[in-house]
C-alpha positions as CSV (number, residue, x, y, z in Angstrom):
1,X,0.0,0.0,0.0
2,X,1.1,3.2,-0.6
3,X,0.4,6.2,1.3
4,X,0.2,10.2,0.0
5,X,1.7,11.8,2.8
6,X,2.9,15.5,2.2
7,X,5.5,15.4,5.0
8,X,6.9,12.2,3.7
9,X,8.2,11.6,0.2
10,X,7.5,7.7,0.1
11,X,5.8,5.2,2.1
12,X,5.0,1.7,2.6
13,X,2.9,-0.8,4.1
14,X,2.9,-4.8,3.6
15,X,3.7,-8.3,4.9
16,X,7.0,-10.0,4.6
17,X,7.5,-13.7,5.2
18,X,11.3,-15.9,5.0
19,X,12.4,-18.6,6.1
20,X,15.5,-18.9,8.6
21,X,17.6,-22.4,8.8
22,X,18.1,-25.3,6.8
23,X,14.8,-25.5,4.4
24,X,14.6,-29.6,5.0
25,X,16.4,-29.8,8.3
26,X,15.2,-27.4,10.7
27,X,13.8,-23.6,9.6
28,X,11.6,-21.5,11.0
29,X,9.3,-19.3,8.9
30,X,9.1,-15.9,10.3
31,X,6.1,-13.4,9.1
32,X,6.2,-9.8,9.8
33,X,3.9,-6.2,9.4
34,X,6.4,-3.5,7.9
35,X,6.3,0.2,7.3
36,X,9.0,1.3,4.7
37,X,10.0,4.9,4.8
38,X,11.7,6.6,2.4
39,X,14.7,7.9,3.6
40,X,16.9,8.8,0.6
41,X,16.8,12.9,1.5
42,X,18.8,12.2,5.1
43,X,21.8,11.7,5.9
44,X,21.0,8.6,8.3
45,X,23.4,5.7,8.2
46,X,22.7,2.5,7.4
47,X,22.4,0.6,10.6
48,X,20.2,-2.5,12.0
49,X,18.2,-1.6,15.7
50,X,16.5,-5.1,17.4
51,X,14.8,-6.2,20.2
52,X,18.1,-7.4,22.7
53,X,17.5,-11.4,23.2
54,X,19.3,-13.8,25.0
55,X,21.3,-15.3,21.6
56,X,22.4,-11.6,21.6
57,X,24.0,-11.4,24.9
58,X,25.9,-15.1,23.4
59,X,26.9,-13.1,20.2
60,X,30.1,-11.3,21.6
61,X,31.7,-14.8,22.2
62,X,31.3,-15.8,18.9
63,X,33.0,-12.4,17.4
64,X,29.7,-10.6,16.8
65,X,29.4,-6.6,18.9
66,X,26.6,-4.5,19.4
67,X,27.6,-1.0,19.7
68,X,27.0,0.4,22.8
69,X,26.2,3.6,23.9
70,X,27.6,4.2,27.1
71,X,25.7,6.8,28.6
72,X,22.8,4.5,28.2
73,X,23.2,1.2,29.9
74,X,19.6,0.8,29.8
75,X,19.3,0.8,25.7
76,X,21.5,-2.2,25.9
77,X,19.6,-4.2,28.1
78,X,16.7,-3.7,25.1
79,X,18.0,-3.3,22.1
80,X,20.8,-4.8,19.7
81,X,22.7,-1.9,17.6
82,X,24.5,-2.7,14.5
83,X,26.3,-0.7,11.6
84,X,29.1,-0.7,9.3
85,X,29.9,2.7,10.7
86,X,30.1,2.4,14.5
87,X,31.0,6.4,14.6
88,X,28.2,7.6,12.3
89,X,25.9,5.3,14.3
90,X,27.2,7.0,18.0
91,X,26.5,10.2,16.0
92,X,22.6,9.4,15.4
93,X,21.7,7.3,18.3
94,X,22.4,10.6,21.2
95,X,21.4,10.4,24.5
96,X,17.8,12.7,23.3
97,X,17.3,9.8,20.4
98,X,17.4,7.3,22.6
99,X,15.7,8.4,25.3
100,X,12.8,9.0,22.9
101,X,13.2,6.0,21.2
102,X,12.9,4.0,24.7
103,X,10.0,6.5,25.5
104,X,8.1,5.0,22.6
105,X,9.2,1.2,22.6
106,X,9.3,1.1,26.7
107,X,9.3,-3.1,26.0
108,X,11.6,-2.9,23.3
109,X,9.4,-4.8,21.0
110,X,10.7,-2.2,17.6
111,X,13.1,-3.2,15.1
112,X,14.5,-0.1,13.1
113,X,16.3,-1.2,10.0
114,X,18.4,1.7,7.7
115,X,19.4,0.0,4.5
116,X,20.1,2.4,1.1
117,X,17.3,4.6,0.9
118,X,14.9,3.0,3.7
119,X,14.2,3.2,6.6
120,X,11.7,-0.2,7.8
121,X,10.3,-0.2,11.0
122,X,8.4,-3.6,12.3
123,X,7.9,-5.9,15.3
124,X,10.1,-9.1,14.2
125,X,7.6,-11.8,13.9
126,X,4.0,-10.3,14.1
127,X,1.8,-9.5,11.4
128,X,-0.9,-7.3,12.1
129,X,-4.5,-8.1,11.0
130,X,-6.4,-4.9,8.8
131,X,-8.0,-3.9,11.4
132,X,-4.8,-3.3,13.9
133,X,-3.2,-1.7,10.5
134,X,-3.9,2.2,11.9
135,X,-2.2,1.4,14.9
136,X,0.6,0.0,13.7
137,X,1.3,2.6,11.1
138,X,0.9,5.5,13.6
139,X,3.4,3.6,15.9
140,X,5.7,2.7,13.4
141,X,5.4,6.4,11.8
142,X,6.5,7.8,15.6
143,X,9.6,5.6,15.4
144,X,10.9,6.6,11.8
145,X,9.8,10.4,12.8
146,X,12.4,9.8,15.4
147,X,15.1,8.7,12.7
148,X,14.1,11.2,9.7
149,X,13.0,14.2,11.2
150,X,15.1,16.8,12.6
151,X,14.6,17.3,16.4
């Protein structure tokens, strides 16, 4: 679906299913709700923003680091940061973004993905039915506003 929006050049609405695992082995299908944003006109870095689990907290012994914004031990807890660029990330992801960002997501249930010229904000796993769509949108709108918008 997409939406006229005069504040926001491009946006997107629709369901997105894969698989994760060996396809005769073991996988696990995952299907998910996501609003696409377009974020082309910003100078936002690429970077990958999920819900902390407890794999993650395993991930530094296998060679795999979150970055970690120090003044927020509390962001860690929930979330698991990635990017290419670890200092453009630090840059975006200040103590007011992420105290924002926590404000809206107090369960940190949000994933946040920068890739190119998007921006896709979903909850990993959860499709929404039509008539929880609204919802979603306006609380997956308040997260990308917190990414593509000036503050």
């Amino acid at each position: 679906m997409l939406t006229e929006n005069a504040d926001i050049p491009s946006a997107f609405l629709f369901d997105f299913a894969y698989r994760f695992g060996l396809r005769i082995i073991a996988s696990v299908r995952y299907s998910q709700s996501v609003a696409a944003f377009s974020a082309q006109m910003t100078s936002v870095p690429d970077f990958q923003l999920t819900p902390a689990t407890s794999l993650d907290r395993l991930a530094p012994r296998l060679g795999m680091q979150a970055i970690r914004i120090e003044a927020q031990p509390q962001f860690a807890k929930k979330y698991w940061l990635r990017s290419k660029d670890e200092i453009l990330a630090k840059a975006l992801f200040t103590n007011l973004l992420v105290d924002r960002l926590m404000s809206c997501d107090p369960q940190g249930g949000w994933s946040a993905e920068k890739s190119g010229g998007w921006l896709f904000v979903y909850r990993h796993g959860k499709l929404f039915a039509p008539q929880a769509l609204p919802g979603f949108w306006r609380s997956a709108q308040t997260i990308a506003d917190l990414f593509l918008r000036p503050h």
